[in-house]
N, C-alpha and C positions, 0 to 999 in steps of 0.2 A: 440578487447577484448571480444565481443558476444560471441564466439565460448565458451569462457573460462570459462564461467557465468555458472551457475544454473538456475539462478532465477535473472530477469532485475527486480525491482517495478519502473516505471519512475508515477510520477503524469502525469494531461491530459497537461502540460502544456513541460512537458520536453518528454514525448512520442511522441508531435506536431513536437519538434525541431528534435529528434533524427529522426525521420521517413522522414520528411517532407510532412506528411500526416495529414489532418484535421479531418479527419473521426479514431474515437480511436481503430476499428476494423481493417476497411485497416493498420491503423500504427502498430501495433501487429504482425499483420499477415507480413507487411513488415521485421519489425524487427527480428522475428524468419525466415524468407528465408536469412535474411542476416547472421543469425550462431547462432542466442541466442536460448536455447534450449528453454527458456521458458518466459512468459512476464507476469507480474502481474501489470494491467492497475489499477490504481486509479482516484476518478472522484472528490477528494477530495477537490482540488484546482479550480473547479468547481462550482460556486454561483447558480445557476440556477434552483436548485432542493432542492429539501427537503432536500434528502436522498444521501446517497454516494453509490455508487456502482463500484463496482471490479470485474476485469473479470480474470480469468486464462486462457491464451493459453500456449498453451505443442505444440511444433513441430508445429507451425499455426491453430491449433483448439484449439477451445473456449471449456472448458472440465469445467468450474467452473462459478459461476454467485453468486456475495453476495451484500447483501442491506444491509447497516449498517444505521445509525439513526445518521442525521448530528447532532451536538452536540453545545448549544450557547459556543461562544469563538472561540479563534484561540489560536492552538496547535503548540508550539514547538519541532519537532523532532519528531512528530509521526511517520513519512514515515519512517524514521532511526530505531526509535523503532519496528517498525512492520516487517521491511525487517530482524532485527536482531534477532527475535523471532523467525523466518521463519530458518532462518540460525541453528541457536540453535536445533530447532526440529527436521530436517534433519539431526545434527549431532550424532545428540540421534537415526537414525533411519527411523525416519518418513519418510513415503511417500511424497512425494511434495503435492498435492492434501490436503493429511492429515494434514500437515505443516500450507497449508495456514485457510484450515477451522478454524483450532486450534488459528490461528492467527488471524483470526475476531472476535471473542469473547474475546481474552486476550484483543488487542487494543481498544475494546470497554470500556472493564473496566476499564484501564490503565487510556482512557482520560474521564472517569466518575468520577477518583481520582486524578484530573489533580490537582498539588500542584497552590495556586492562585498567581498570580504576586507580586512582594512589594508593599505593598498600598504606597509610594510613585510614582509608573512608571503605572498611568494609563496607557498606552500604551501597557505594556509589554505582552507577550502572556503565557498561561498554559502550564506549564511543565507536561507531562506523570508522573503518577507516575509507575515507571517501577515494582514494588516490591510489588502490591495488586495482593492478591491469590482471586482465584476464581475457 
């Protein structure tokens, strides 16, 4: 299905499996020689660091580098929201490149309006709010 794709987003945890590669550069770069024209690495799923960061490769180069601001909570559906932002702005036109820029900033606000869980389901995670303009 690579070949078929646009644009893969895998977090670092599903980019590990599909690749079989530990390193989130080598796995990119493998997965674009296997057909995907393009990979958009997220480091979301990642504890490790402050910060999140997302890499764009196009054809096995790294063309994009973004630092986004981990956020407290845990988010439902972001990686879906964000790939579908990406999709949307491509279909209006955008450049890939353009697409994703455009999409680190929406997603950041999205889950800065993330709706709050039931106050009964301590557990539950934040919802994006897909529908804050900015």
């Amino acid at each position: 299905m690579l070949p078929y794709a646009t644009l893969i987003t895998p977090n670092t945890h599903e980019l590990r499996a599909l690749s079989g590669e530990q390193d989130l550069h080598v796995g990119a770069k493998k997965l674009c020689a296997q057909g995907a024209h393009a990979v958009l690495v997220k480091t979301s799923h990642d504890f490790d660091s402050g910060d999140i960061e997302q890499y764009l490769y196009i054809q096995g180069e790294m063309v994009h580098k973004s630092t986004l601001p981990r956020l407290e909570g845990e988010f439902h559906g972001s990686g879906c929201s964000l790939a579908s932002f990406i999709a949307g702005r491509l279909a209006i036109g955008d450049a890939l490149i353009d697409a994703v820029q455009a999409a680190d900033s929406w997603i950041t606000q999205t889950l800065r309006a993330a709706d709050a869980p039931h106050p009964d389901d301590a557990q539950a995670q934040l919802i994006p709010n897909r529908f804050v303009r900015f």
